[in-house]
C-alpha positions as CSV (number, residue, x, y, z in Angstrom):
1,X,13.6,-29.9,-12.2
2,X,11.9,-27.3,-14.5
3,X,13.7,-25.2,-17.0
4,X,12.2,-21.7,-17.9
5,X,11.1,-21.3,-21.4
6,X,10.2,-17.1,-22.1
7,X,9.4,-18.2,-25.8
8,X,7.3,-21.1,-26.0
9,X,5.4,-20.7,-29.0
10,X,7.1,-19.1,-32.4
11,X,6.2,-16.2,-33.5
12,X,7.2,-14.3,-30.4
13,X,4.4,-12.2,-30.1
14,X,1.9,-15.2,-29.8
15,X,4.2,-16.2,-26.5
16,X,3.1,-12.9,-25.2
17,X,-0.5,-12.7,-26.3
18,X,-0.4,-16.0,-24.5
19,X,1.1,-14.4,-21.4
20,X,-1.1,-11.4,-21.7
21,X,-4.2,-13.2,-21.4
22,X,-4.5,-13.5,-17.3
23,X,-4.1,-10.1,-17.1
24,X,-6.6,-9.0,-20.0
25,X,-9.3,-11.4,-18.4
26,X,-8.4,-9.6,-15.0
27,X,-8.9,-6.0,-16.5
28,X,-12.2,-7.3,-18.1
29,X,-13.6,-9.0,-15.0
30,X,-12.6,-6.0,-12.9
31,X,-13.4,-2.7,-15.4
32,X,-16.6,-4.3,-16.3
33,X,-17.9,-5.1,-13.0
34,X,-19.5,-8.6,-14.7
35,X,-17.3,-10.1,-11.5
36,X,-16.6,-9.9,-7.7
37,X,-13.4,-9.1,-7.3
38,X,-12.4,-12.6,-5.4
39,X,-14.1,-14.4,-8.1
40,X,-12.1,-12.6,-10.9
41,X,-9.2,-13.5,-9.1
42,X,-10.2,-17.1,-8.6
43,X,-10.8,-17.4,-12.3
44,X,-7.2,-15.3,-13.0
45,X,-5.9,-17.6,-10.6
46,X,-6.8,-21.1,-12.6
47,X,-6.2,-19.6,-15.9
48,X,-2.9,-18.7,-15.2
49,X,-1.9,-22.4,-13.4
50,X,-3.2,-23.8,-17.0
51,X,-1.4,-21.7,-19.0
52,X,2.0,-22.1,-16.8
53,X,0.8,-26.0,-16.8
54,X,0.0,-26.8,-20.9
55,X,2.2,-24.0,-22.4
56,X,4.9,-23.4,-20.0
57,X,5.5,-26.9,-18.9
58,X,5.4,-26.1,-15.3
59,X,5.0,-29.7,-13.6
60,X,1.1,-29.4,-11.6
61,X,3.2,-30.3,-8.5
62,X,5.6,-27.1,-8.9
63,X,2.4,-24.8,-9.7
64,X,0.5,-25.7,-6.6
65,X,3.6,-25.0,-4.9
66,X,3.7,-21.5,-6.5
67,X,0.2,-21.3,-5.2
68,X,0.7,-22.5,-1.6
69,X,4.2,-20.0,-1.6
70,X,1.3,-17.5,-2.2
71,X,-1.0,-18.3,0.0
72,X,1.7,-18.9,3.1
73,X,3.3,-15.1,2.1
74,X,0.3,-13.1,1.8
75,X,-1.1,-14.6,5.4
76,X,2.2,-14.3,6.6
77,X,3.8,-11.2,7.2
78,X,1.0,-9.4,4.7
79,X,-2.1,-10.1,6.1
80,X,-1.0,-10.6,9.8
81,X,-0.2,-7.2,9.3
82,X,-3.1,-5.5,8.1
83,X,-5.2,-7.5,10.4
84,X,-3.5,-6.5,13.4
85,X,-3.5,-3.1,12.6
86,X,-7.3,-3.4,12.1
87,X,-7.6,-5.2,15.7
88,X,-5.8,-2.4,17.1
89,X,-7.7,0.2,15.3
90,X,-11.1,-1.6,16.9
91,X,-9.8,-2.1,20.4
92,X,-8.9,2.0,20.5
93,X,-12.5,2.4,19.1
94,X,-14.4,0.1,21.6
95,X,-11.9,2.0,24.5
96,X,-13.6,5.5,23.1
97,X,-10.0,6.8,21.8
98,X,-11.0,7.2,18.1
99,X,-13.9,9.7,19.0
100,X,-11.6,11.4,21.5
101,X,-9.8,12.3,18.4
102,X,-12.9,13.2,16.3
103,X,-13.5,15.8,19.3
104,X,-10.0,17.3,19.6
105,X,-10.8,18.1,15.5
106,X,-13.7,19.8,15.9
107,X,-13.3,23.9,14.3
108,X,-15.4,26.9,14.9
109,X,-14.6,28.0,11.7
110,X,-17.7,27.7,8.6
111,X,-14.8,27.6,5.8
112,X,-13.5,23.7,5.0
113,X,-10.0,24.7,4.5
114,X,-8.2,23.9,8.1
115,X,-10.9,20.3,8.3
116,X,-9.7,19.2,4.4
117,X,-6.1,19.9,5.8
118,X,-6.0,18.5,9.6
119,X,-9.3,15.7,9.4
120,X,-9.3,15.4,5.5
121,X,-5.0,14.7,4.7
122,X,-3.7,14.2,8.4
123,X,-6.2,11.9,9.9
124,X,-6.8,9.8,6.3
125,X,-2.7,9.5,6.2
126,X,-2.8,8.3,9.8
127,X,-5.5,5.8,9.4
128,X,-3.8,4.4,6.3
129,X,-0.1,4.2,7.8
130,X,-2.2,1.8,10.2
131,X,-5.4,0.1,9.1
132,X,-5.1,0.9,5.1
133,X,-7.3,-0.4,2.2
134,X,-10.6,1.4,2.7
135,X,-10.6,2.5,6.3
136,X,-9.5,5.8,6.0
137,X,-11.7,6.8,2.8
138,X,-14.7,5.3,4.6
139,X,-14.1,6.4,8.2
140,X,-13.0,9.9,7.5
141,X,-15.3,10.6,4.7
142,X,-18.3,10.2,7.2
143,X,-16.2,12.7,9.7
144,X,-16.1,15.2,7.1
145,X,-19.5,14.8,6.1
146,X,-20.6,14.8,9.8
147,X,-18.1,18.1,10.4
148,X,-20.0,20.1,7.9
149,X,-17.9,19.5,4.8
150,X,-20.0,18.9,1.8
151,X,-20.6,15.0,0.5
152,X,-18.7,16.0,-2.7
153,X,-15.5,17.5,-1.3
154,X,-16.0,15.3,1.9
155,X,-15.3,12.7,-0.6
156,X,-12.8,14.3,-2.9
157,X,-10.3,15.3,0.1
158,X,-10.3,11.6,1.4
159,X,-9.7,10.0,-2.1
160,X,-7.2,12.4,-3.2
161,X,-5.5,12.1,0.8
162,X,-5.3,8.0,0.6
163,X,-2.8,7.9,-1.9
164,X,0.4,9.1,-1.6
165,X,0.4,8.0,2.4
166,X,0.4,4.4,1.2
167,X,3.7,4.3,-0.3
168,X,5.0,3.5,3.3
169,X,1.4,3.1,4.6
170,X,-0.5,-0.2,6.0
171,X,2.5,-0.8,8.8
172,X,5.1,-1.1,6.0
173,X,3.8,-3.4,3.9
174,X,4.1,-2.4,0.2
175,X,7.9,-2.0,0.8
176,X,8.2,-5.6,2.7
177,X,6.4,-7.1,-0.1
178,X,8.4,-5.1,-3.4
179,X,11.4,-6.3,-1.5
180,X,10.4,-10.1,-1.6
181,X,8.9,-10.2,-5.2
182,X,11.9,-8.0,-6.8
183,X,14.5,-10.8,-4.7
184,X,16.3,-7.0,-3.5
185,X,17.0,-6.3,-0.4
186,X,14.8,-4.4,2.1
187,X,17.3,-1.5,2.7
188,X,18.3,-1.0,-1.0
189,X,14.4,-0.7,-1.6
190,X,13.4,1.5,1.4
191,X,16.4,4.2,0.2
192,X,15.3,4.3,-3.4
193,X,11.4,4.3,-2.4
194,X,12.3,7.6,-0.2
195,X,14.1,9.4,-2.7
196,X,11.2,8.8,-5.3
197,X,8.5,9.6,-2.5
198,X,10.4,12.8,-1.3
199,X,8.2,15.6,-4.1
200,X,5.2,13.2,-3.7
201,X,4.8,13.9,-0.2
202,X,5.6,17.3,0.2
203,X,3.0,18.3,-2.1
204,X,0.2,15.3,-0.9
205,X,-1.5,18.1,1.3
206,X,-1.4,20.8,-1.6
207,X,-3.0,18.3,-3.7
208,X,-5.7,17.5,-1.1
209,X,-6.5,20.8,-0.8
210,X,-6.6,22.4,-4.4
211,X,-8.8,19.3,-5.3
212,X,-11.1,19.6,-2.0
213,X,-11.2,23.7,-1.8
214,X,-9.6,25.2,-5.0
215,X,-6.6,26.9,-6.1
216,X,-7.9,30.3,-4.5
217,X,-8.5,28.9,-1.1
218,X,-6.0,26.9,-1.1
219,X,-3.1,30.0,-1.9
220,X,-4.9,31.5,1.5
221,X,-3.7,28.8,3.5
222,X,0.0,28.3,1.9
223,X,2.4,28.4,4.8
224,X,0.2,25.7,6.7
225,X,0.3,23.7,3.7
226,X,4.1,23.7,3.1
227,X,5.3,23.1,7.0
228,X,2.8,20.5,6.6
229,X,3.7,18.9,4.3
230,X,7.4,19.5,4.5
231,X,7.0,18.1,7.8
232,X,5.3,15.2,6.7
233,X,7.8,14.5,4.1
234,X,10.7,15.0,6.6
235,X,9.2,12.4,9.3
236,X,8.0,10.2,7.2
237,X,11.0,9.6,5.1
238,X,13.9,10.1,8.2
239,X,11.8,7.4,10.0
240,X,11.6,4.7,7.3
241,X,14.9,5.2,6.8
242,X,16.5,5.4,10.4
243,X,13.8,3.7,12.2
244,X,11.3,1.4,10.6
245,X,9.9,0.8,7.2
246,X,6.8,0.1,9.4
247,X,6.7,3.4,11.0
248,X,7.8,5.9,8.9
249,X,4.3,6.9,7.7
250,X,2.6,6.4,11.4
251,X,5.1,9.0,12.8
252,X,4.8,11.5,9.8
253,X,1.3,11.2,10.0
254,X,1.3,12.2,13.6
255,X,4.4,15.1,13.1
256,X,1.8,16.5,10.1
257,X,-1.1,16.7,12.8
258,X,1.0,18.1,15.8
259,X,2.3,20.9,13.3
260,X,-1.0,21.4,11.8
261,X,-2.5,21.7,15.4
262,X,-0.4,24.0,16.5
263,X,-1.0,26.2,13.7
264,X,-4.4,26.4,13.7
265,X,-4.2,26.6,17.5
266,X,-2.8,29.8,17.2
267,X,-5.0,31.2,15.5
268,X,-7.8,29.6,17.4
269,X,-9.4,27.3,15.1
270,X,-10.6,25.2,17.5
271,X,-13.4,24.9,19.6
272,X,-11.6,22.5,22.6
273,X,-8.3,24.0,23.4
274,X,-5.8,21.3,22.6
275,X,-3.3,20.8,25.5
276,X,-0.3,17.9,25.3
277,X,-2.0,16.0,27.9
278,X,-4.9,15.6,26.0
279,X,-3.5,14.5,22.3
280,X,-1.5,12.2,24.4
281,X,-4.6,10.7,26.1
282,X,-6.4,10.8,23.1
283,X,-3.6,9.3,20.6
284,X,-2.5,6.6,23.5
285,X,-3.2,3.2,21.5
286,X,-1.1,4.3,18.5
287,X,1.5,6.2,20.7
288,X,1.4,3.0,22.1
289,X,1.9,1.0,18.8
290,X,5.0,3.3,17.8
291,X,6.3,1.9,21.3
292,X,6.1,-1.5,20.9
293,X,7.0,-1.8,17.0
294,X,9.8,1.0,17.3
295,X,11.1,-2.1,20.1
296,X,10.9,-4.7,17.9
297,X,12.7,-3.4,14.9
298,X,15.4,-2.9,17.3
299,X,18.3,-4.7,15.6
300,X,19.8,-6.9,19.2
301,X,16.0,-7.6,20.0
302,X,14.8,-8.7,16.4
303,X,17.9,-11.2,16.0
304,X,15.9,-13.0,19.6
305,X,12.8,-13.2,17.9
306,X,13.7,-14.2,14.6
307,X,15.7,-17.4,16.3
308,X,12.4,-18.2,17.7
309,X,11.1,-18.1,14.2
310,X,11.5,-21.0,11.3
311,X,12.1,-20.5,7.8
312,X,10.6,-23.1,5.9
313,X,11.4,-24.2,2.3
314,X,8.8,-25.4,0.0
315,X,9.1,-28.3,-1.0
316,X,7.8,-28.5,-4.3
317,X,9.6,-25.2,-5.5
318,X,12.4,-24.8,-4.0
319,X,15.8,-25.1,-5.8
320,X,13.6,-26.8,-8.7
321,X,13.2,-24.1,-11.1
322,X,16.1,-23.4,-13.4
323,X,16.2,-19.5,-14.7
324,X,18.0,-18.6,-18.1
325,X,19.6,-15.4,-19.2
326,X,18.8,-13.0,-19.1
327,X,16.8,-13.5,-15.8
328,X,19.2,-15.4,-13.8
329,X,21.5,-18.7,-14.8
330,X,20.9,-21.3,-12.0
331,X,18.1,-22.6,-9.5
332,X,15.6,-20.5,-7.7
333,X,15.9,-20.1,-3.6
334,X,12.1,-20.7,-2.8
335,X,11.5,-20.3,1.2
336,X,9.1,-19.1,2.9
337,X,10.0,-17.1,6.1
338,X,7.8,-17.9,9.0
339,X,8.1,-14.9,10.8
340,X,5.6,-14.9,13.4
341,X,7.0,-14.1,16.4
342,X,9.3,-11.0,15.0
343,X,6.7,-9.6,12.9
344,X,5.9,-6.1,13.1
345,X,2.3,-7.7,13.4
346,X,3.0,-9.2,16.8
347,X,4.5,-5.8,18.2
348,X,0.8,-4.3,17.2
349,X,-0.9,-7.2,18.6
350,X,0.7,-6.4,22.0
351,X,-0.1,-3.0,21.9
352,X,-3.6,-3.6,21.5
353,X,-3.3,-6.1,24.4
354,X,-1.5,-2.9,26.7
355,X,-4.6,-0.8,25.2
356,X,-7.0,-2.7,26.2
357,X,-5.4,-3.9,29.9
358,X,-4.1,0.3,30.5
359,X,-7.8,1.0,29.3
360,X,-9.8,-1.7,31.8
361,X,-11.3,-3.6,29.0
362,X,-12.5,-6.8,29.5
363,X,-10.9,-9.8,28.4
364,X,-13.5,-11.2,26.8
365,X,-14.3,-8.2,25.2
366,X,-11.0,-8.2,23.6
367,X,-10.9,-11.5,22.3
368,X,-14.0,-11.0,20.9
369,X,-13.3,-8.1,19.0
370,X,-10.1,-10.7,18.3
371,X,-12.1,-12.9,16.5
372,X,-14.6,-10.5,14.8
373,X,-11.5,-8.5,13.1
374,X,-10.5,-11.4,11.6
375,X,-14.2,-12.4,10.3
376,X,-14.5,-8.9,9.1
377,X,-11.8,-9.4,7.2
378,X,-11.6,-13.1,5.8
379,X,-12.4,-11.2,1.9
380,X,-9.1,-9.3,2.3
381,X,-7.2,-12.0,3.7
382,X,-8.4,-14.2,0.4
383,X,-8.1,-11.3,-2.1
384,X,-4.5,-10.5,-1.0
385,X,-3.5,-14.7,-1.6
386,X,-4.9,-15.3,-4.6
387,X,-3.8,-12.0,-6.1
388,X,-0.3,-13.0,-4.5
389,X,-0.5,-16.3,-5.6
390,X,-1.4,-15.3,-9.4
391,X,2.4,-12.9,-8.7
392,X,4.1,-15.8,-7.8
393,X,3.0,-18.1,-10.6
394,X,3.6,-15.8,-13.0
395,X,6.9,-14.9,-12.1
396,X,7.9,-19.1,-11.3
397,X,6.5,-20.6,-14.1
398,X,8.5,-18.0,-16.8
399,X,5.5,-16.5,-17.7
400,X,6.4,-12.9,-16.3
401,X,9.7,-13.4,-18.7
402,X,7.8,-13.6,-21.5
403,X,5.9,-10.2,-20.8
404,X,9.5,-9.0,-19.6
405,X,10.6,-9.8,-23.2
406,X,9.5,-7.1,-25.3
407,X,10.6,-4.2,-23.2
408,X,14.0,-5.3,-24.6
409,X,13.9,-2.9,-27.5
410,X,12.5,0.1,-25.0
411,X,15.7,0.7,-22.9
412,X,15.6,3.5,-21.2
413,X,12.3,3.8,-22.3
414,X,10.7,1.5,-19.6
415,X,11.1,4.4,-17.5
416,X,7.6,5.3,-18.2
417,X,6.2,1.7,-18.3
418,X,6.9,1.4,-15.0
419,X,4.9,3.9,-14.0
420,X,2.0,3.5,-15.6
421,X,2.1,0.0,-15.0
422,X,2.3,0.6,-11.3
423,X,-0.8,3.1,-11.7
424,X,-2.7,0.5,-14.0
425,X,-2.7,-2.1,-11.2
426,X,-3.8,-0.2,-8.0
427,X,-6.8,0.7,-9.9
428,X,-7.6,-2.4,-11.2
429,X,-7.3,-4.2,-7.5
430,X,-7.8,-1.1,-5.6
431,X,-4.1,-1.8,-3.4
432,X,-1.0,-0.8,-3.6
433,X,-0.1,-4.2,-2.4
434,X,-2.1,-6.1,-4.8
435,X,-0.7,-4.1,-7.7
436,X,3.2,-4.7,-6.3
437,X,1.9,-9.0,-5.9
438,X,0.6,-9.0,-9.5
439,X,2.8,-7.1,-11.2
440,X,6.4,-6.4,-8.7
441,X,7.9,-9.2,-10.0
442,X,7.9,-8.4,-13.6
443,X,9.7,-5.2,-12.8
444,X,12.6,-7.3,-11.8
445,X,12.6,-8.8,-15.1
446,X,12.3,-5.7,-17.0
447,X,15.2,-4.2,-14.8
448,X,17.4,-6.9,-16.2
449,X,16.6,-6.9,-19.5
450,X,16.7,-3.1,-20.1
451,X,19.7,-2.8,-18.4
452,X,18.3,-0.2,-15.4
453,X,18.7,-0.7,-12.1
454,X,16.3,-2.8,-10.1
455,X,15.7,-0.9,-7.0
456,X,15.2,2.0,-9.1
457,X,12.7,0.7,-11.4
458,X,11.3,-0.8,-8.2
459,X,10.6,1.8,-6.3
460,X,9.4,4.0,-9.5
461,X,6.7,1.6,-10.4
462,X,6.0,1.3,-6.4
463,X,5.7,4.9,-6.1
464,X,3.6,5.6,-8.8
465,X,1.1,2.9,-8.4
466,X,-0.7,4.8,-5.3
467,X,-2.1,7.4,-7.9
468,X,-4.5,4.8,-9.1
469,X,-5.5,4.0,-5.6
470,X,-7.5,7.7,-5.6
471,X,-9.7,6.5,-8.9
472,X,-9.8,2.7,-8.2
473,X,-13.3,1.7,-8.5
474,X,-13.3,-0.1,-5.1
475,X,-12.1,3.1,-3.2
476,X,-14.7,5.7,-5.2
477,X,-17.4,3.4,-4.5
478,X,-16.7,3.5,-0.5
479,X,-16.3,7.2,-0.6
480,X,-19.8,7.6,-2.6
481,X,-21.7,5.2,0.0
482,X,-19.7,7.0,2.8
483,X,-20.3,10.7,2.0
484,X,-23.6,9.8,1.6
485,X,-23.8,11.0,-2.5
486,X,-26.3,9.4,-4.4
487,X,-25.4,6.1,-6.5
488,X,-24.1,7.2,-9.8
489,X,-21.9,9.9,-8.5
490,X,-19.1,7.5,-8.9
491,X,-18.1,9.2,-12.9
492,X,-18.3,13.0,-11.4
493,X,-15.2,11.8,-8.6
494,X,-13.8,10.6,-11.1
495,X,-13.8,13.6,-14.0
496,X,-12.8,15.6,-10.7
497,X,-9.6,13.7,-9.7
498,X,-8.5,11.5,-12.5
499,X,-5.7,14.6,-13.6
500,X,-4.4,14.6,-9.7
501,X,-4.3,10.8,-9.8
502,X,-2.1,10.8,-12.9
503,X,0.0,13.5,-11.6
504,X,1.8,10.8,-9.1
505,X,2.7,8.4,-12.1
506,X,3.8,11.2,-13.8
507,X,6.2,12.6,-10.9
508,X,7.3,9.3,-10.7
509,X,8.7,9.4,-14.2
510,X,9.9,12.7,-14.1
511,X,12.4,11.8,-11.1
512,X,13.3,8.9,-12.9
513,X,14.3,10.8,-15.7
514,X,16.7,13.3,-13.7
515,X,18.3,10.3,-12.3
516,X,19.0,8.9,-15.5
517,X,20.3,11.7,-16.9
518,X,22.7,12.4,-14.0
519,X,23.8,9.1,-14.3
520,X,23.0,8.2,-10.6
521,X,19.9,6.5,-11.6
């Protein structure tokens, strides 16, 4: 057994220098560019096991448990996933469906105003409710470029686009993932992520387009950019609610494109007429993936699969670490839920199968696009363990109630921590995700110990930290290489977009605030 210590060294504050330290070697590693990411986090990674191990007392077997707990979670559900949204994304590719789409988004018109809205926000939100990370910014930044939209604002409109879909975006994950390291459960987190997402995504497209076009151009096309966005708002946050947390954004996305195409239809925008035959042809694999996931959320259907499913306790953590007020009073439930079989990730994997069969492709063409998705993305799958398993550790060994400990005095002023905390890790590890691994558990902590509500604080760091995902180094660099801008453009993105990117953070607090005030927070 292993008891929790959040003050192992007197004076307190050299506990939490102590604490600090992974996380300032990270930001160093990262900001200075001296390191490749998975090599930062390799480093992060063994600091942090020695610090839980010689000033923490965590027993070595109970830390490489923490690990392996990490590594076992972020392949499985997190990175299955990603990677099968990826696979998908590839099979609709090879099948010719992903430049049927480019086509159908063709305009007449010279002005950039309809592309930034339709391509620039409604095909980067689409993308990233599917594939995530860096596809969108690097796929549709190359569109934009290709449709006649400067490198600049090609750039800008795809940056500024990728972050508020990924609240809900990469098939659900962030919100599976908050839900696991905050220890609340998955409805009590999706409800309090919509209602801190619901000004956010109304005004995602207005931002987009103010950044991409200006305020002036931008006033022109106002009623587009409110039903848009309004509409995106509305599907998105209905359907994570009511249907799936791994949906939501993948129907909003598409219910923000229909609306948009119908509007600019009418006023004959574009140069193929768009009939519902066609966007259903064209949008097939991921009508096709809404199908097959919307199935196997269903709640008779999911209890089969998840029998076929084992949850498997590990071994060297579970019911072996002993938390102490105020972060619990008793032994931690360590278990890691094997769901294969009723992951969302299967679902996608079977619609890509359906794809390719309804689209005669050739089985050995599929499998090998099988197996080249997942060498393609052997970097992601690493980055998302170790950053998980630097999360876990920090959170098992007491070290995360340590850094929990001085937002004591704050109160309801962690209301803003959260935030910026949220913001501070997306653009340090350029996801969401990552950002909710490394630092998600914490909030939990700082919940309890200020007295605020979990979910709440949850959801207001989780909401906030896709602002930094616009100005993360990782996603300005792909936009640069993508638009085609010459190296060193990176500082001008960011002196153009660094105010928008804040602005989530700072809505985030701002809702926070209301609720607290109204006493419903």
């Amino acid at each position: 057994m292993f008891e929790q210590t959040y003050t192992p060294f007197q004076p307190v504050i050299l506990s939490l220098l102590l604490a600090i330290l992974p996380l300032a070697v990270l930001c160093i590693f990262l900001l200075s560019g001296w390191l490749k990411p998975p090599k930062a986090y390799v480093l992060t990674l063994l600091l942090t096991a020695i610090l839980a191990a010689g000033v923490w007392k965590m027993p070595p077997s109970m830390i490489a448990g923490g690990i392996l707990y990490g590594f076992l979670f972020a392949l499985f559900p997190l990175f299955y996933m990603i990677w099968s949204s990826i696979f998908l994304f590839k099979v609709a590719e090879q099948c010719g469906y992903i430049q049927s789409i480019q086509s159908t988004l063709t305009t007449e018109e010279e002005g950039i105003e309809w592309k930034v809205l339709l391509v620039g926000f409604g095909l980067t939100a689409f993308i990233d409710s599917t594939a995530g990370f860096l596809a969108p910014i690097v796929i549709v930044t190359a569109l934009l470029t290709q449709l006649g939209v400067p490198s600049v604002k090609s750039a800008i409109a795809t940056l500024t686009s990728s972050a508020v879909p990924a609240v809900f975006g990469g098939v659900g994950v962030p919100i599976l993932l908050l839900s696991q390291v905050t220890g609340q459960p998955l409805a009590d987190v999706v409800l309090q992520n919509v209602l801190f997402d619901i000004i956010p995504a109304m005004i995602a497209p207005f931002i987009t387009c103010i950044a991409t076009c200006g305020w002036k151009s931008s006033v022109k096309l106002v009623s587009p950019i409110l039903l848009g966005g309004a509409s995106y708002a509305g599907v998105t946050l209905l359907s994570v609610f009511y249907i799936s947390p791994s949906l939501g954004a993948i129907i909003g996305s598409v219910a923000y494109i229909a609306v948009i195409l119908y509007l600019a239809k009418r006023k004959g925008v574009f140069v193929q007429t768009i009939t519902i035959k066609a966007f259903m042809k064209s949008w097939w694999p991921f009508l096709l993936l809404t199908a097959c996931v919307a199935v196997w959320n269903v709640p008779g259907i999911q209890s089969i699969l998840k029998s076929l499913d084992r949850n498997w306790p590990i071994a060297l953590l579970d019911k072996q670490v002993i938390s102490h007020a105020p972060f619990g009073d008793g032994a931690l439930s360590v278990v890691w839920k094997g769901q294969i079989v009723a992951s969302s990730g299967t679902a996608i994997v079977l619609a890509a199968f359906i794809t390719a069969v309804t689209s005669r492709m050739a089985i050995r063409t599929w499998f090998r696009l099988f197996v080249s998705s997942l060498y393609s993305m052997k970097i992601v799958a690493l980055n998302l363990a170790l950053i998980t398993s630097v999360g876990f550790l920090l959170v098992y060994s007491g070290i995360s109630g340590t850094l929990a400990s001085p937002f004591q005095q704050l109160s309801s002023g962690y209301l803003l921590v959260a935030p910026l905390m949220g913001w501070l890790g997306t653009f340090l590890t350029g996801s969401n995700s990552a950002s909710i691994a490394l630092f998600g558990g914490l909030q939990s902590y700082a919940a309890q110990i200020t007295h605020l509500p979990t979910s709440g604080i949850a959801a207001s760091f989780a909401v906030a930290a896709v602002g930094g995902k616009m100005v993360s180094p990782q996603a300005v660099e792909a936009a640069v290489k993508a638009s085609g801008l010459p190296a060193g453009s990176e500082a001008k993105l960011l002196r153009k977009i660094m105010g928008y990117s804040l602005l989530i953070p700072f809505l985030s607090f701002m809702v926070a605030l209301v609720w607290k005030i109204t006493a419903q927070f």
